[in-house]
C-alpha positions as CSV (number, residue, x, y, z in Angstrom):
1,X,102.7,82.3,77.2
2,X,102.5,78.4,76.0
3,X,100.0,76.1,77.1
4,X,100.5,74.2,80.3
5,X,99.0,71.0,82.2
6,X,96.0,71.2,83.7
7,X,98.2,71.5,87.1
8,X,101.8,71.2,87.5
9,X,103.2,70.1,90.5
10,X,104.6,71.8,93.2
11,X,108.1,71.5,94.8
12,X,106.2,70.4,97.8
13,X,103.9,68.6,96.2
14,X,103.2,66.4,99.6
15,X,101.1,69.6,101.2
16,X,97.3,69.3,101.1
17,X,96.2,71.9,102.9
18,X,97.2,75.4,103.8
19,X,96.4,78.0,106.7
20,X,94.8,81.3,106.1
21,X,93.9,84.4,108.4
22,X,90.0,85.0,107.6
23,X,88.1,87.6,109.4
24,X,84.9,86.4,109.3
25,X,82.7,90.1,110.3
26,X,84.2,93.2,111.5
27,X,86.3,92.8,114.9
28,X,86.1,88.8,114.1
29,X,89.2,86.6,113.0
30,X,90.4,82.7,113.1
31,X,93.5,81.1,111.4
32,X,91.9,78.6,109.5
33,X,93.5,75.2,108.1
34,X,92.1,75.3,104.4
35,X,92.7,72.9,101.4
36,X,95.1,73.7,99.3
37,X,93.4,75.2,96.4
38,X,94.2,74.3,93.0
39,X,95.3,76.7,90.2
40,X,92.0,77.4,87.9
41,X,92.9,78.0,83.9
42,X,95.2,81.1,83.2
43,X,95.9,81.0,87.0
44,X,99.1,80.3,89.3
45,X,99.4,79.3,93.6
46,X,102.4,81.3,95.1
47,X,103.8,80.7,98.1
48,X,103.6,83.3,100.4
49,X,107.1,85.0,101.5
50,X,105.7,87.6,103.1
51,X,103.1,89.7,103.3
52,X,102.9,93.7,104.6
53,X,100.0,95.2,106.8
54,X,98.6,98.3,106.1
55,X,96.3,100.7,106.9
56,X,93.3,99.5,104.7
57,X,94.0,96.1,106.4
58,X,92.9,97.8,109.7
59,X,89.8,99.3,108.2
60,X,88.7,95.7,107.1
61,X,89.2,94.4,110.6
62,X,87.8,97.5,111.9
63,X,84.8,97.3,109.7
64,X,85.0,101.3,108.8
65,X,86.5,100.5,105.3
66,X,84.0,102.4,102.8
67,X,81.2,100.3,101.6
68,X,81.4,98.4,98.4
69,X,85.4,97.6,99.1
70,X,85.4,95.0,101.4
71,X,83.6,91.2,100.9
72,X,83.4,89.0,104.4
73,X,84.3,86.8,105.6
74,X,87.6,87.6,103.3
75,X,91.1,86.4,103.9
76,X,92.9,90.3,104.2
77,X,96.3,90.9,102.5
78,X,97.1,92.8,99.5
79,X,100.7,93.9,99.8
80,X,102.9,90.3,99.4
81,X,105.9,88.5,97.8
82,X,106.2,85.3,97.2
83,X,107.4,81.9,94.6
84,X,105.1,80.3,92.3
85,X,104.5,76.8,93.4
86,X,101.9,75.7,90.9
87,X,100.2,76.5,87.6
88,X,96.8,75.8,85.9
89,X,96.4,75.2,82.0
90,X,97.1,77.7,80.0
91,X,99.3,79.7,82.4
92,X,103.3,79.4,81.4
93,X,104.8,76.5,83.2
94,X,108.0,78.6,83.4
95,X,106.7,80.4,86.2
96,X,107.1,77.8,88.7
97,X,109.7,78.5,91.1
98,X,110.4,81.8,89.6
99,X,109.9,84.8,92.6
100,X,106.9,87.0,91.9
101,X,105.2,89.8,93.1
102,X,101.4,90.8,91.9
103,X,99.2,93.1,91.0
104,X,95.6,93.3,93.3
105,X,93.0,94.9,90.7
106,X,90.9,91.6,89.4
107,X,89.8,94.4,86.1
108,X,87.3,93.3,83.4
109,X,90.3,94.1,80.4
110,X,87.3,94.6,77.8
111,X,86.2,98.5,79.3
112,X,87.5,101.5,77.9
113,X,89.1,102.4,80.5
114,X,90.8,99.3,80.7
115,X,91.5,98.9,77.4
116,X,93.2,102.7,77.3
117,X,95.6,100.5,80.1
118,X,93.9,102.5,83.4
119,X,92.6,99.1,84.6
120,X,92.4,100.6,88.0
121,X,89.7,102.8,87.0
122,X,87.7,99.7,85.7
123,X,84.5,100.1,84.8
124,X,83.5,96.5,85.8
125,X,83.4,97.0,89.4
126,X,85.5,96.9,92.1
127,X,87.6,93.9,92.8
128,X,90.8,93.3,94.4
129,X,92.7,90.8,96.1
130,X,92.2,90.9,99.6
131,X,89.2,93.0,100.0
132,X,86.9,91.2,97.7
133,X,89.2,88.2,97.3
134,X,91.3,86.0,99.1
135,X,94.2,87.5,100.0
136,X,98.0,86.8,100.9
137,X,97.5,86.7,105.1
138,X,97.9,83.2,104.4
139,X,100.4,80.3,103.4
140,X,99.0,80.2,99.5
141,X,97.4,82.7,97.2
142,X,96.1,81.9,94.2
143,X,95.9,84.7,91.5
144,X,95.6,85.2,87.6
145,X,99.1,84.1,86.2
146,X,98.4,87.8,83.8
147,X,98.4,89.6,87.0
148,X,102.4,88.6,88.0
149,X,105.9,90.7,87.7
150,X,108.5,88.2,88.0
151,X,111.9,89.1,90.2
152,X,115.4,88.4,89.5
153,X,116.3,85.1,90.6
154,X,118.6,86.8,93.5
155,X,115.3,89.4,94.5
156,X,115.3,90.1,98.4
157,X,111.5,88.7,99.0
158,X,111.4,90.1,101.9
159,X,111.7,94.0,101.0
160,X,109.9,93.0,97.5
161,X,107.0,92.4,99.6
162,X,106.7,96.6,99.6
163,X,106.4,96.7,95.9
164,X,102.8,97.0,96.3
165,X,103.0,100.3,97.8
166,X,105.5,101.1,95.9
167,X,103.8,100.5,92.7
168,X,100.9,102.7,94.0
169,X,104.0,105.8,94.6
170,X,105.2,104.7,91.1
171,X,101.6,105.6,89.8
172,X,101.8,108.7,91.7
173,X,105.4,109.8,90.6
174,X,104.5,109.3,86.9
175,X,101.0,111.2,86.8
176,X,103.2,114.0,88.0
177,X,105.6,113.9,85.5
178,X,109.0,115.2,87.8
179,X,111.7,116.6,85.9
180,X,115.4,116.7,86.8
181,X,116.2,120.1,88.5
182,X,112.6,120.7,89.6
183,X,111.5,121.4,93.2
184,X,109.6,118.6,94.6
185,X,107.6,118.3,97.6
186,X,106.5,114.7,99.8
187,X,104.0,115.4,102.1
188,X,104.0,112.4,104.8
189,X,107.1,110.1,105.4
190,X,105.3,106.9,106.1
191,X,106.2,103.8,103.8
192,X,104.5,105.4,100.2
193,X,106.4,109.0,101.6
194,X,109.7,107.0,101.9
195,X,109.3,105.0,98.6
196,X,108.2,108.2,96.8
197,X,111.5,110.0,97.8
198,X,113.1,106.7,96.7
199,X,111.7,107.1,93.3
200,X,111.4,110.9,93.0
201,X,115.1,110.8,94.3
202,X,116.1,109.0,91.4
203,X,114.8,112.1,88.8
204,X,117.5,114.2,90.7
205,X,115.2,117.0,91.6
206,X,117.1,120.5,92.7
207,X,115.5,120.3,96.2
208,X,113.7,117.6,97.9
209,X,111.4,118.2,101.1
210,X,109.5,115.9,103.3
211,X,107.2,117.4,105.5
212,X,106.4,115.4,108.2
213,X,105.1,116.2,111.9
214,X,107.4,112.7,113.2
215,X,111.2,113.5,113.4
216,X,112.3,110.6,113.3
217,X,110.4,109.1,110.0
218,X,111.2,112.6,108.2
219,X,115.0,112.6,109.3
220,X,115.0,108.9,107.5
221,X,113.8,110.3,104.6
222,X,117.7,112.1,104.4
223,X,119.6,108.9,104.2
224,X,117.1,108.1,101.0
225,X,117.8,110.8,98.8
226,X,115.7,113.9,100.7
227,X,117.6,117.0,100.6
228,X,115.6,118.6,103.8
229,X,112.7,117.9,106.2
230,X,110.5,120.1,108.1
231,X,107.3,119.6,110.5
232,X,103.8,120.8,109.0
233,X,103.9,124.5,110.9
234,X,107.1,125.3,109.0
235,X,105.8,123.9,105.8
236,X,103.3,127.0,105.8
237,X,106.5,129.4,105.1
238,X,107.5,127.2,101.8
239,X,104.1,128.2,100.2
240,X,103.7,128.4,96.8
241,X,107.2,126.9,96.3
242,X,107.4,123.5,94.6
243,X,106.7,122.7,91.3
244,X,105.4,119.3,92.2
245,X,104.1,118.1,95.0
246,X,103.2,114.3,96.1
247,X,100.7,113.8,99.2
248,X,100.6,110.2,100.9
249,X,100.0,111.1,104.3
250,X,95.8,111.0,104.0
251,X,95.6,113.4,107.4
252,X,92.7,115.4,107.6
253,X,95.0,118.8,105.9
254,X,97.0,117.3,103.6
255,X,95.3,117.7,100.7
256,X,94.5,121.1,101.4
257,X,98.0,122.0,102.5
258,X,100.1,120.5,99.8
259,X,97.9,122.9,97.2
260,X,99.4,125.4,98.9
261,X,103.0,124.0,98.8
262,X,102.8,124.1,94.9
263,X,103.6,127.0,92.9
264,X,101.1,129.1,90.9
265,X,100.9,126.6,87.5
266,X,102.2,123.6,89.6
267,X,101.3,119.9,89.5
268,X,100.0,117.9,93.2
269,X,99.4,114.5,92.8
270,X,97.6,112.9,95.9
271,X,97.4,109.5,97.2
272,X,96.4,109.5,101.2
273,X,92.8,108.6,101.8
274,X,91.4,110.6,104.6
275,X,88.6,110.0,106.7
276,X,85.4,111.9,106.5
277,X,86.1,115.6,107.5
278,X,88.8,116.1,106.4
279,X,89.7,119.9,105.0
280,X,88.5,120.4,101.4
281,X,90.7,121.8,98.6
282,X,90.0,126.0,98.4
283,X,88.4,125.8,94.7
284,X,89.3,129.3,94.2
285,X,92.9,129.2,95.0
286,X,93.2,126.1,92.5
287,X,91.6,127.9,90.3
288,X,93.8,131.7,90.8
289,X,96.6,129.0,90.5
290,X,95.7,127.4,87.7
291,X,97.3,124.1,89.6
292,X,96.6,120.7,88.2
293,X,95.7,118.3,90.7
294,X,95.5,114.3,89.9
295,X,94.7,111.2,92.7
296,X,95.8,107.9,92.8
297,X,93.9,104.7,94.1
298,X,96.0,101.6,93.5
299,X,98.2,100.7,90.5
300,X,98.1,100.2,86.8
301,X,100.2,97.5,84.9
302,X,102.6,100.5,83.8
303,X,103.1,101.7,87.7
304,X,103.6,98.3,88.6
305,X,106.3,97.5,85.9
306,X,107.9,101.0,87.1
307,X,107.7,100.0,89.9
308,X,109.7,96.2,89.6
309,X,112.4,97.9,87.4
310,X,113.0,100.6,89.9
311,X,113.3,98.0,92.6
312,X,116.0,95.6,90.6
313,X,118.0,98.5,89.0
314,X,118.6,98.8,92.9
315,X,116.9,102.5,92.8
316,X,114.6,101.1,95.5
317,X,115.6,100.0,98.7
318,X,112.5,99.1,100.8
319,X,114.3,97.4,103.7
320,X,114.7,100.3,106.1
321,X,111.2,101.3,106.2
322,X,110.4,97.2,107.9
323,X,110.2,97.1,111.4
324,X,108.0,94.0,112.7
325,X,107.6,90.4,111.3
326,X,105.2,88.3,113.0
327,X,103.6,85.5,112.4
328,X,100.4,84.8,111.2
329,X,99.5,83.4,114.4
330,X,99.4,87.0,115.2
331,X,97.4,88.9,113.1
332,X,95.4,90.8,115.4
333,X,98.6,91.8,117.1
334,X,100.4,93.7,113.6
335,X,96.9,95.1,112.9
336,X,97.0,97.0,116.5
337,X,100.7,97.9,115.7
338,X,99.7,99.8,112.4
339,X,98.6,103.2,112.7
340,X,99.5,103.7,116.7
341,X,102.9,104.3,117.8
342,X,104.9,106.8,115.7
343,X,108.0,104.8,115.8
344,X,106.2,101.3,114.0
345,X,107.1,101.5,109.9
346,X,105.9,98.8,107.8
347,X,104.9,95.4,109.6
348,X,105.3,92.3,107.7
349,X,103.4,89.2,108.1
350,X,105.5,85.4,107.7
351,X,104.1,82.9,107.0
């Protein structure tokens, strides 16, 4: 990186002022005009392509996101795509106009942890855009310039707007280490389902299962590299099977039940976040089977850079799994979408 000027200016350098969705309290959102906020030192102002809504987005509108992980009022969005407009000093000027995606952990960089390259497991505390900071449900986001992966000039902003989640599957597929000719397991064929068969796809396992309970999601999974599907009931005849097995469905069982998809020495790697009450992991089957079991919580640098090389090698086609764009105007309309009708994949957000 070389040193910049203190701001450089936009390609629309005439806009003063931006809008943003912020929910103010639980159950409690306006889209705000806001100034157009200046890029600090070290940092950059994208502007937002588009920005995907998730489930955690409905928990911070909700208000039953856990305690400690959300900051109101807060401006959601954490999943986004967009081009660098501006720069502050010290941030490389070469950045403007250049198409970006960008990491959400706001880490210390001087813990262990983070210094071992795990900056999501941070010692500092918890930060992250669009929980504690403001997020990309808006025109302009301004971020640490460090925190960018920059896209080929010809990058489809519109499916690289799923490079969040798929960062957080890339995490998941390299904790559990899949080798080519191995039987693999995906447990949930929502978006990080789909985008792990994407990326486990790629490793050219023997066999390939999704286990899904929706038809239609888990029959999607075939045209993306899946070499069978089956609901959760059947699933139970296929125990002890796979060598690896990645869960990202976060339903009360799924945990529990993809232990018992593994084979006896096997590796599960676990992503979904269930509620409270869900079914607990049998400690002495994991222990008979001698399984090792790992979780995932967001993304490091290293899943993130996985997951942008994946993406433009063409290895990861995100498109398919979109299927609403609305505008900000209606927020409170693609939160209601996520999470409800089988049929809704991801929802995108234009500004």
């Amino acid at each position: 990186m070389v040193n910049a000027p203190a701001h450089t200016p936009a390609p629309d350098g005439a806009r003063r002022a931006g809008r943003a969705v912020v929910v103010e309290r639980p159950g409690s959102h306006r889209l705000a005009e806001v100034p157009l906020a200046e890029p600090g030192p070290g940092e950059a102002r994208v502007a937002v392509y588009a920005a995907g809504v998730c489930a955690s987005d409905r928990e911070v509108y909700a208000g039953t996101r856990a305690e400690g992980y959300v900051r109101y009022p807060v401006v959601p969005g954490h999943e986004w795509s967009g081009t660098v407009e501006a720069v502050g000093p010290g941030a490389d000027p070469a950045l403007v106009g250049r198409k970006v995606v960008g990491e959400g952990f706001r880490a210390c960089l001087v813990c262990d942890r983070c210094r071992e390259g795990a900056t999501s497991l941070c010692s500092g505390g918890y930060d992250e855009t669009g929980f504690t900071r403001p997020g990309a449900f808006a025109d302009v986001l301004v971020l640490p310039a460090r925190l960018l992966h920059v896209l080929d000039d010809g990058a489809d902003l519109r499916s690289a707007a799923l490079l969040e989640p798929a960062a957080v599957v890339a995490a998941a597929v390299l904790a559990g280490g899949p080798r080519s000719g191995e039987r693999v397991a995906v447990v949930g064929a929502g978006t990080l389902g789909l985008l792990a068969v994407q990326l486990l796809a790629a490793v050219s396992p023997a066999e390939l299962l999704v286990v899904d309970p929706r038809v239609r999601r888990a029959e999607q999974a075939l045209s993306m590299g899946a070499t069978g599907v089956c609901a959760p009931p059947d699933a139970g005849k296929l125990r002890g099977r796979y060598d690896l097995v990645v869960e990202t469905a976060g339903a009360p069982t799924t945990a529990h039940d993809s232990c018992l998809l593994a084979r006896r020495g096997g590796r599960v790697v676990l992503t979904g976040l269930p509620g409270p009450g869900a079914l607990g992991i049998d400690p002495v089957h994991l222990s008979v089977s001698q399984l090792t079991v790992r979780s995932v919580f967001g993304a490091p640098p290293a899943a993130w850079a996985h997951a942008v090389r994946a993406f433009g090698a063409g290895l990861l086609a995100p498109a398919p799994l979109i299927t609403h764009e609305l505008p900000l105007e209606d927020f409170a309309g693609a939160v209601a979408l996520v999470g409800g009708d089988p049929e809704v994949g991801k929802v995108l957000l234009r500004p």
